[in-house]
Legacy VTK file of the C-alpha trace (Angstrom):
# vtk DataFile Version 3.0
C-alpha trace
ASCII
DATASET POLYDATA
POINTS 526 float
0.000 0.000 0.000
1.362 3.350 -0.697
2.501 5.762 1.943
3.325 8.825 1.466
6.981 10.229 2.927
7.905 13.807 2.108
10.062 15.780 4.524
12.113 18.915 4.406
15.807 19.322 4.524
18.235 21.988 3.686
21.871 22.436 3.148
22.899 24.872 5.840
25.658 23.926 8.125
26.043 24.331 11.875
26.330 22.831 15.662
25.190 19.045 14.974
22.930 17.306 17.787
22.055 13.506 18.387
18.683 12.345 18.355
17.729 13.597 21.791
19.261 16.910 21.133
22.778 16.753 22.858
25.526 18.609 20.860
27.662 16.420 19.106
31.535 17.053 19.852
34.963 16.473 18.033
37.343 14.526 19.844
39.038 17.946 20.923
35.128 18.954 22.613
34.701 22.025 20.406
30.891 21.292 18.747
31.091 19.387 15.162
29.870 21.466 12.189
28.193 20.197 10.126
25.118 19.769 7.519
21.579 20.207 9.654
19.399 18.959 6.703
16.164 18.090 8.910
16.838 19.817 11.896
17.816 23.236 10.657
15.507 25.614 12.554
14.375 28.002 9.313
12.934 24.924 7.760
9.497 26.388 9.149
10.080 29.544 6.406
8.285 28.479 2.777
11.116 29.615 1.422
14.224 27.649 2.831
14.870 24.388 2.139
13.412 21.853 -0.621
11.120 18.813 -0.340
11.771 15.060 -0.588
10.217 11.465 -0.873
11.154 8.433 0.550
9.201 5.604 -0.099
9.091 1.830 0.226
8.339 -0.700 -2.500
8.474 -3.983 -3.515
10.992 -5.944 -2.017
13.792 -6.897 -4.611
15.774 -9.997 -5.196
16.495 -11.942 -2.038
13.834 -9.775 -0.586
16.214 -6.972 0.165
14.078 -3.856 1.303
14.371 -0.808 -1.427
13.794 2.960 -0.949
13.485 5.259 -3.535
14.101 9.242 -2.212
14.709 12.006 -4.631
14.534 15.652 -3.437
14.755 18.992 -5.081
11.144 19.647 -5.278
9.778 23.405 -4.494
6.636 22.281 -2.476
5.645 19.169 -0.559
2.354 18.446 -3.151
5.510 17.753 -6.340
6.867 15.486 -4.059
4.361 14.147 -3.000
2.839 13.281 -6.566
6.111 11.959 -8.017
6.542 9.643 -5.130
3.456 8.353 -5.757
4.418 8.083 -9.602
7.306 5.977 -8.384
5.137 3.618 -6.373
2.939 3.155 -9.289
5.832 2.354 -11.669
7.429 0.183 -9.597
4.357 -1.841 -8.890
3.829 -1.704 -12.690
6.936 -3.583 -12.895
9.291 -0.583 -13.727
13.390 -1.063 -12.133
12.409 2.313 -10.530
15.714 2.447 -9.108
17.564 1.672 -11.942
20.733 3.843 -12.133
20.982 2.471 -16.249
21.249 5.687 -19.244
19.726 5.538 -22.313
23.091 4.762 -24.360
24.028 1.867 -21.892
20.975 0.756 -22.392
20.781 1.378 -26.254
24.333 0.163 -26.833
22.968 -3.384 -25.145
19.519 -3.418 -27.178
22.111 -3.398 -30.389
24.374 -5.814 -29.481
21.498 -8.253 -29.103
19.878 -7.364 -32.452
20.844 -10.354 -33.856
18.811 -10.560 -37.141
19.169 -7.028 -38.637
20.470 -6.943 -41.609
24.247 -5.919 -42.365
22.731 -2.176 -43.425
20.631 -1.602 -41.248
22.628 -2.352 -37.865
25.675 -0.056 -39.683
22.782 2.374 -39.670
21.847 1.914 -36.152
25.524 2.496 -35.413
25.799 5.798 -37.026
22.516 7.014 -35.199
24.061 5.750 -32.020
27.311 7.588 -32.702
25.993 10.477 -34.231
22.925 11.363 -32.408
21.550 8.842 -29.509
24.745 9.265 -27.011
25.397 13.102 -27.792
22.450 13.931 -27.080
20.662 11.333 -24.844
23.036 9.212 -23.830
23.603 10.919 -20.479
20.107 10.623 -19.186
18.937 7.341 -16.889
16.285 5.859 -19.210
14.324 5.220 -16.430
13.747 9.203 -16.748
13.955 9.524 -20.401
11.152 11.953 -21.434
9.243 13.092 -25.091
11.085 16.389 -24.552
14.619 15.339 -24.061
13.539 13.459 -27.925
12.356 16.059 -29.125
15.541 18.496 -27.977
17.751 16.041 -29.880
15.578 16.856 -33.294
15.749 20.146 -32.610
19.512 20.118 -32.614
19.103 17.865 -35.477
17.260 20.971 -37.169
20.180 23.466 -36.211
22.659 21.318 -37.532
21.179 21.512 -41.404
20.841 25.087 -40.848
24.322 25.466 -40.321
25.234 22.438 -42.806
23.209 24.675 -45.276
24.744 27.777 -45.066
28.148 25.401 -45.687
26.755 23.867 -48.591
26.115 27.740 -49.530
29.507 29.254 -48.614
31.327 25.716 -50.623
29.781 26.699 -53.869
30.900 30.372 -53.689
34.033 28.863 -53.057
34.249 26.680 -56.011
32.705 29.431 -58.450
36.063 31.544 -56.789
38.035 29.227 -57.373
37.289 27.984 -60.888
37.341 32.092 -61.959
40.820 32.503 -60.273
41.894 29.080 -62.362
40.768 30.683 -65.644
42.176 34.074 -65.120
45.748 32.655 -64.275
45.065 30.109 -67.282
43.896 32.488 -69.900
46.370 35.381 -69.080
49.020 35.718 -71.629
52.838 34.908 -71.059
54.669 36.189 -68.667
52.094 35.533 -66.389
51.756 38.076 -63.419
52.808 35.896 -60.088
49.515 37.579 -58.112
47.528 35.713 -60.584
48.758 32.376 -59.564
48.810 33.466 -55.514
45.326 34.658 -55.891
44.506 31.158 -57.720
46.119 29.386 -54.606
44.304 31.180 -52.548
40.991 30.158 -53.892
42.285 26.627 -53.642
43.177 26.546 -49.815
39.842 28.456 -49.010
37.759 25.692 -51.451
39.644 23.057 -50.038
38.545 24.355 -46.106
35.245 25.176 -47.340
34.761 21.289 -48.434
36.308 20.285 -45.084
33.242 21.872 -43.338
30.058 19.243 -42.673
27.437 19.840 -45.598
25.426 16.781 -45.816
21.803 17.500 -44.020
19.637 15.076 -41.744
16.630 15.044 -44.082
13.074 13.973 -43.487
13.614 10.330 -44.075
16.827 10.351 -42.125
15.250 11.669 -39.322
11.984 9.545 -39.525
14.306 6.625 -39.652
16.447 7.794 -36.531
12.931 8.557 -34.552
11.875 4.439 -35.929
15.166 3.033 -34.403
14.963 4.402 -31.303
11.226 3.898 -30.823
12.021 0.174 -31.725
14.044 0.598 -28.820
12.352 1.867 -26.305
9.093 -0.335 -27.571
11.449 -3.447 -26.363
12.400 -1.517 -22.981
8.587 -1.058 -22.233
7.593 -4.762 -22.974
10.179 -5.440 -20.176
9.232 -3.088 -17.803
11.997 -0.918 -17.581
9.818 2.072 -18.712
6.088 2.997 -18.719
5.280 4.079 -22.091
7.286 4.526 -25.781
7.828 7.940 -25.094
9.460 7.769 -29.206
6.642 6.930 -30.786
4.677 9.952 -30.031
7.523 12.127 -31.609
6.810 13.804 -34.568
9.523 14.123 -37.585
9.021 16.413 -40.554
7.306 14.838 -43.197
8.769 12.855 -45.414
7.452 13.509 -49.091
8.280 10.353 -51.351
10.096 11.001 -54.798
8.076 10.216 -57.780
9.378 9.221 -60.950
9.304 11.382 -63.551
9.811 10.889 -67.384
13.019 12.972 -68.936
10.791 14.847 -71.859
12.182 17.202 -74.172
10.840 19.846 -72.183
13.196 18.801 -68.847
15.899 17.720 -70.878
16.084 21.468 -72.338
15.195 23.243 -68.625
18.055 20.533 -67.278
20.690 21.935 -69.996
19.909 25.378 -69.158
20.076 24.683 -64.900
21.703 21.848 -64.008
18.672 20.904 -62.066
16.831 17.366 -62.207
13.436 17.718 -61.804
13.121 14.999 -59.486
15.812 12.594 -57.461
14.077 9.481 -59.349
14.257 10.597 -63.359
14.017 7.764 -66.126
14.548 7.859 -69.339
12.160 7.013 -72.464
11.638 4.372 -74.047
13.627 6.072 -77.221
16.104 7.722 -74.720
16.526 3.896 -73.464
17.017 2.230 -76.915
19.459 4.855 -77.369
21.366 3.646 -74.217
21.295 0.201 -74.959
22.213 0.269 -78.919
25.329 2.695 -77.630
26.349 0.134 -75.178
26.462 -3.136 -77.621
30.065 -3.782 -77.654
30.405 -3.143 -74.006
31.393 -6.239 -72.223
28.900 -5.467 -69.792
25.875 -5.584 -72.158
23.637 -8.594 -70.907
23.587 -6.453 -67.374
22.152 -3.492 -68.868
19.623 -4.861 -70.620
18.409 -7.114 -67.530
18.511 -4.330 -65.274
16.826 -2.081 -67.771
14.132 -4.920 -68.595
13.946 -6.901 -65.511
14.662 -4.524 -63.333
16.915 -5.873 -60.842
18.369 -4.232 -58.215
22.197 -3.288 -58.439
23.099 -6.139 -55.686
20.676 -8.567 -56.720
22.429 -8.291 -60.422
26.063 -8.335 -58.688
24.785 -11.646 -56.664
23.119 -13.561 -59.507
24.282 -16.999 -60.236
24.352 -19.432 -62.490
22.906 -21.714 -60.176
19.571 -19.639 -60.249
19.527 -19.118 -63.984
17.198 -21.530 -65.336
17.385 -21.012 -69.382
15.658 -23.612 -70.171
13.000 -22.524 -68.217
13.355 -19.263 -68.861
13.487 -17.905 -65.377
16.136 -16.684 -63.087
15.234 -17.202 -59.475
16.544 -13.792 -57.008
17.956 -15.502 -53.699
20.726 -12.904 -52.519
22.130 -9.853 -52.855
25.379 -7.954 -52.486
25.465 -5.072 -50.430
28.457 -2.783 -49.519
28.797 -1.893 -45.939
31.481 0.897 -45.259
32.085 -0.153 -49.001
32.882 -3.480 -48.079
30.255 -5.858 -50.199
28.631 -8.241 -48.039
26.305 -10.926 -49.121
22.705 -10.768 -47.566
19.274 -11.615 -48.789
17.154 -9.277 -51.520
15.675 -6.274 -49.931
12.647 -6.660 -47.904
13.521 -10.612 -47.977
11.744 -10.691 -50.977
13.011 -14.233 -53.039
11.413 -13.933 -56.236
11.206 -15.892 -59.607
11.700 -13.835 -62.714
10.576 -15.049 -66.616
12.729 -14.297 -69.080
12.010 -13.299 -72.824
12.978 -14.749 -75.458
16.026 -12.310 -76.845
16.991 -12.385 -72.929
17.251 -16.377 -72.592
19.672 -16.044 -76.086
21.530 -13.222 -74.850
22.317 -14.980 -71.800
23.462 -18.115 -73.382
25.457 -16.515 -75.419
27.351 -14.304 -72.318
27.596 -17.964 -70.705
29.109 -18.979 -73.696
32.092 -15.799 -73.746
32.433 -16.322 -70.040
33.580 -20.170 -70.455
35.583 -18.698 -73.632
37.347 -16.412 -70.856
37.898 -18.866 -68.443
39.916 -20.687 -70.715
42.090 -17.743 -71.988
43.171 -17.291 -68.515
43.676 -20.541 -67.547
45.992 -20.394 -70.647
48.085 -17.418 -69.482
47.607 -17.452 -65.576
47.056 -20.774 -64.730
44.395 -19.472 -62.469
40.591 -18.530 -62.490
38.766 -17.510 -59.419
35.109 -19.779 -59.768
32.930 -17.903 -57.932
29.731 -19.099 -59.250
28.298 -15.386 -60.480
27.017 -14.467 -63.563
28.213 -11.158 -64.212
32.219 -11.326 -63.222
35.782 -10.130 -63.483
38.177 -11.468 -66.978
39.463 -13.854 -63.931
36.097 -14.904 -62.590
36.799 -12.887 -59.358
32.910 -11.033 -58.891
32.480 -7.124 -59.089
31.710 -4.372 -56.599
28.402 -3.300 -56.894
30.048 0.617 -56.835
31.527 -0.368 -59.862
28.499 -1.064 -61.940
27.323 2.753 -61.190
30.141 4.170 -61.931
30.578 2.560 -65.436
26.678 3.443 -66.270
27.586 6.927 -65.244
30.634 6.969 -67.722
28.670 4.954 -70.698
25.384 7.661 -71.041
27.628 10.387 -70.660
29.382 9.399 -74.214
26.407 9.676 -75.643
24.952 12.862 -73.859
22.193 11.158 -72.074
20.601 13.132 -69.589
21.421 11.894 -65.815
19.666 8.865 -64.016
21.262 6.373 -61.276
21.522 2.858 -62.130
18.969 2.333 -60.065
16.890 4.684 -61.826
17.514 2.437 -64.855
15.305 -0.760 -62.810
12.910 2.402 -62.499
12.745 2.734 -66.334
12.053 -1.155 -66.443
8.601 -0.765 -64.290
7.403 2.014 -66.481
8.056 0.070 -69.456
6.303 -2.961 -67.766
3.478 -0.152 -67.460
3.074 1.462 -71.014
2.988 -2.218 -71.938
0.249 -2.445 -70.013
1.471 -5.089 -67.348
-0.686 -5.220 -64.325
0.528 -3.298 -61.183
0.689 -6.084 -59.284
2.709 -8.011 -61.715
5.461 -5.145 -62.281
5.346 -4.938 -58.310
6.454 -8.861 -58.130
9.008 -8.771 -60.357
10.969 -5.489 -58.740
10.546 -7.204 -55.202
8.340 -4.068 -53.571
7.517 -5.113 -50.469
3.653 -4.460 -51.458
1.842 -2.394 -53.800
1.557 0.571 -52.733
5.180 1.045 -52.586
5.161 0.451 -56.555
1.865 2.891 -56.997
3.079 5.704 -55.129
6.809 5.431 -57.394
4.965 5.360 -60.575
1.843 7.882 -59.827
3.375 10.521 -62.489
3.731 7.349 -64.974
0.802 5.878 -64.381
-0.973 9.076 -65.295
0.131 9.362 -68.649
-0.428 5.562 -68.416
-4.623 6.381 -67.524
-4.430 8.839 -70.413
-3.389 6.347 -73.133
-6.027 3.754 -71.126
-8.572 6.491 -72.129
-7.852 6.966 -75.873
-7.725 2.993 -76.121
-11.433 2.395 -74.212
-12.735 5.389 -76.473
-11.385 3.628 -79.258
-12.790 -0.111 -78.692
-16.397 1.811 -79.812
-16.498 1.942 -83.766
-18.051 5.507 -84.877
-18.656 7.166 -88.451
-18.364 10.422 -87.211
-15.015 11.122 -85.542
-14.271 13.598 -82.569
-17.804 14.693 -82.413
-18.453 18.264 -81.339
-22.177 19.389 -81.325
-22.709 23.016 -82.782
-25.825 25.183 -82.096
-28.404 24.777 -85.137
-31.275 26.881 -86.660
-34.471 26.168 -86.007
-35.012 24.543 -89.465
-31.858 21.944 -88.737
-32.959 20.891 -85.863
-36.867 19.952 -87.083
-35.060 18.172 -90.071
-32.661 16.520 -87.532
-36.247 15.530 -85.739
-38.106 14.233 -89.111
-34.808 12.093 -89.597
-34.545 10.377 -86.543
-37.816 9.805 -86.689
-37.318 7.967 -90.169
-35.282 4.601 -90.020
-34.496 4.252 -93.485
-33.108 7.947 -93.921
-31.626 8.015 -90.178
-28.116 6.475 -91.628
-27.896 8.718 -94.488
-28.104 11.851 -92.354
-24.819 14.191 -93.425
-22.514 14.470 -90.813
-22.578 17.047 -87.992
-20.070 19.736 -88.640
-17.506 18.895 -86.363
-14.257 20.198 -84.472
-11.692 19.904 -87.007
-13.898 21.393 -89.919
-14.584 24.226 -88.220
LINES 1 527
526 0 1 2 3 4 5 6 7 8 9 10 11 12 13 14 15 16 17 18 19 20 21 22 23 24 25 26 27 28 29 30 31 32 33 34 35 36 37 38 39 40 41 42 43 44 45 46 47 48 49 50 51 52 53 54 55 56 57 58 59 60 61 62 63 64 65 66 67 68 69 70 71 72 73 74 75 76 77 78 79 80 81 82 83 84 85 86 87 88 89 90 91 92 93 94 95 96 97 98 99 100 101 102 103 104 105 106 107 108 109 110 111 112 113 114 115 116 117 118 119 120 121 122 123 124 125 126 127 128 129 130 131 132 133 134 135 136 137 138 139 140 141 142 143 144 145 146 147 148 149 150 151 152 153 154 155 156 157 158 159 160 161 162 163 164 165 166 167 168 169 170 171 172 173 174 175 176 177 178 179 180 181 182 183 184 185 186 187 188 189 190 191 192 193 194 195 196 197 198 199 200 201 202 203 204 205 206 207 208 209 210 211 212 213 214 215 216 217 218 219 220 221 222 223 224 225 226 227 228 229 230 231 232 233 234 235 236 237 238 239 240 241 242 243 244 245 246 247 248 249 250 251 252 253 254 255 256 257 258 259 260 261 262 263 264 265 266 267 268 269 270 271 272 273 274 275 276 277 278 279 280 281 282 283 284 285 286 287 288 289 290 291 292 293 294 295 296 297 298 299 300 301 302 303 304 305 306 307 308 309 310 311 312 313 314 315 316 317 318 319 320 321 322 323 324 325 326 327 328 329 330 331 332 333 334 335 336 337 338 339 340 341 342 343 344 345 346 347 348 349 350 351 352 353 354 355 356 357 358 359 360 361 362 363 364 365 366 367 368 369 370 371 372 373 374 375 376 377 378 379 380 381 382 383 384 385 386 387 388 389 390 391 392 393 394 395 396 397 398 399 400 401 402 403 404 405 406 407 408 409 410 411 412 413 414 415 416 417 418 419 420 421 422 423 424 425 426 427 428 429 430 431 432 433 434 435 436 437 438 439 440 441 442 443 444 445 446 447 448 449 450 451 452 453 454 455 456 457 458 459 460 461 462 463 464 465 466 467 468 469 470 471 472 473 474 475 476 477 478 479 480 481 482 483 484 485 486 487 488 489 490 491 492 493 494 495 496 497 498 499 500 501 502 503 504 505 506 507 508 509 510 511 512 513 514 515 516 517 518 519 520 521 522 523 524 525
């Protein structure tokens, strides 16, 4: 049952007393000085002194007695109602006197996460590092509070404010530096020495300017921190070492999800002029694609473009393929893993979402592939010929000497390859974009195109491919409109006299003469 214990105490020093009130003395019998807490006589004044609990609760293991007591309180009703807050905890199930802070504890909860994936823990371990014990860390999580959360996104907020007027003061650098480069490189012989002291200058200043953090927390940075550490906190509340999730009722700034967006002649002229991409997920057309692909023939890398731009696979799942899963005769490959680089370091883990999927192949696809089989085995033996050696590492898509590629290294050769042929800018994995919106203006069914990119459900696909799928609805419109054979095309009705229309009458009203009635004048005549 709970009691309530609040007392008073102080910290003024002076003459100390035993518990009947006789002075205490030092061994020399001048009076011992000392702190009077309780017994200091201005206690009585409101405003001396500070309140504190002491309560009992459950007994603990062995069934060793345990008293919580906090002070610092301004009257004797806070005490009183945290006390009881205590008592209610602790009977609740809460370690009330738990002395643990929220980046012991966090640091634990990690080491025990077992199943995350190889991403996603070196993910955990940057918000750890970077934001959990700088800001948090130092506070018992026993006490851990929606405020102290939401002080650590507010810092988060400062930060980009500052990282944004680096990102600012960087690119005045660079523009400094790239017009002190041209005026030392354009000047005519013998150049003047300032130029080329001013030039270094703008170097050292660029180079400190770049030095300065300029990457920003964004929304879905900071939605995923707030998700980690209310997965958390969820655990330390199903074991009773807090009372509530006190991260899940956080709010982030919104997170707005790219959509992709078609490069039409209209962006591709605006993105000329600007720099600018209209949106971080662009694809290309299906001419600007073609145009990719018959550039890239003679490329050794060939049969990955075209399944990536077709199939859309992801850039690991394409780095982790095997032969093992390639079933041409079949004409399916079957996606069971994926490379991922952690740090840069590939690791092997399964597809995204742990989505194993089958994939058919076409017909072109199924040749292409046998013939790549066929050069790879052609390879092997030319360097089994000159080496002696050949790394079998089972993969499709590999190295001269069978040794398998970084995933980094498939980007940066797609960046290279639709430069040449002045392409405007997508990611690779904008190219597996393309391949869905193909799948689309072929009129594949959303839930098909969503199977074979291995989107965890289908609204993840829809809300990718909303600006697609418009123009998608359009041409869906023109084809229904189209199913219905007229005579008279594009319709438009135009007022009439009062004589057309009673001839329009007696014509309707006559069956024989109703199919020879002239046409309506209509849009395009007038």
């Amino acid at each position: 049952m709970f009691e309530d214990k609040t007392y008073k105490r102080c910290a003024c020093k002076g003459p100390l007393t035993d518990k009947v009130g006789k002075p205490i003395l030092n061994e020399d019998g001048t009076p011992k000085i000392g702190y009077l807490e309780k017994r200091c006589p201005k206690l009585k004044r409101r405003d001396h002194g500070s309140w504190y609990y002491s309560i009992e609760i459950p007994a603990g293991p062995g069934g060793k007695r345990r008293h919580p007591k906090k002070g610092g309180f301004q009257t004797q009703k806070q005490a009183a109602a945290a006390a009881e807050k205590v008592y209610r905890d602790a009977q609740a199930g809460v370690d009330v006197l738990s002395d643990e802070t929220v980046g012991e504890y966090l640091r634990r909860w990690l080491d025990n996460q077992h199943d995350l994936k190889a991403t996603t823990k070196k993910s955990y371990e940057d918000y750890l590092r970077l934001y959990f014990t700088p800001y948090l860390g130092h506070i018992k999580l026993r006490e851990l509070r929606p405020r102290h959360i939401e002080e650590m996104f507010a810092a988060i907020q400062a930060e980009n404010k500052v990282k944004e007027k680096n990102q600012a003061a960087a690119q005045l650098a660079r523009e400094a530096e790239k017009k002190a480069h041209a005026a030392w490189r354009d000047a005519t012989a013998p150049r003047d020495p300032q130029l080329r002291e001013t030039w270094n200058e703008a170097r050292a200043h660029l180079k400190a300017a770049l030095a300065r953090p300029r990457r920003q927390t964004g929304p879905a940075t900071q939605h995923r921190i707030k998700m980690a550490l209310s997965s958390a906190v969820e655990d330390a509340r199903k074991r009773r070492m807090v009372t509530d999730n006190w991260a899940s009722m956080i709010q982030t700034p919104r997170v707005r999800k790219a959509k992709a967006l078609e490069w039409t002649a209209a962006r591709v002229e605006a993105w000329r002029k600007t720099g600018k991409k209209p949106s971080p997920v662009m694809v290309w057309t299906p001419e600007q694609t073609g145009k990719f692909l018959d550039s890239v023939v003679y490329d050794r890398l060939y049969p990955l473009w075209v399944i990536i731009a077709f199939l859309g696979l992801r850039r690991g799942e394409a780095c982790a393929l095997s032969w093992a899963e390639v079933d041409l005769d079949a004409g399916v490959i079957h996606i069971t893993e994926e490379i991922v680089t952690v740090a840069y370091e590939p690791h092997e883990d399964t597809p995204k979402s742990d989505n194993i999927r089958d994939i058919s192949l076409d017909e072109d696809t199924i040749a292409l592939l046998r013939w790549w089989r066929g050069r790879q085995e052609a390879e092997k033996q030319e360097w089994l010929e000159s080496t002696g050696e050949w790394t079998n590492s089972g993969r499709v898509f590999t190295l001269e000497d069978g040794t398998e590629y970084h995933p980094q290294y498939f980007s940066d050769r797609f960046e290279r390859l639709y430069k040449k042929v002045d392409l405007p800018p997508i990611r690779l994995h904008d190219l597996r974009h393309g391949s869905a919106t193909l799948a689309l203006r072929a009129g594949v069914a959303m839930v098909t195109v969503q199977r074979r990119l291995g989107h965890s459900s289908i609204r993840v696909t829809s809300d990718i491919y909303t600006t697609v799928l418009a123009e998608v609805e359009r041409e869906a419109a023109e084809a229904t409109v189209s199913v219905v054979p007229r005579s008279r095309k594009r319709v438009i009705p135009q007022p009439q006299t009062e004589g057309e229309a009673a001839a329009d009458d007696e014509q309707q009203d006559d069956p024989e003469t109703a199919e020879e009635a002239p046409d309506v004048p209509t849009e395009d005549a007038a």
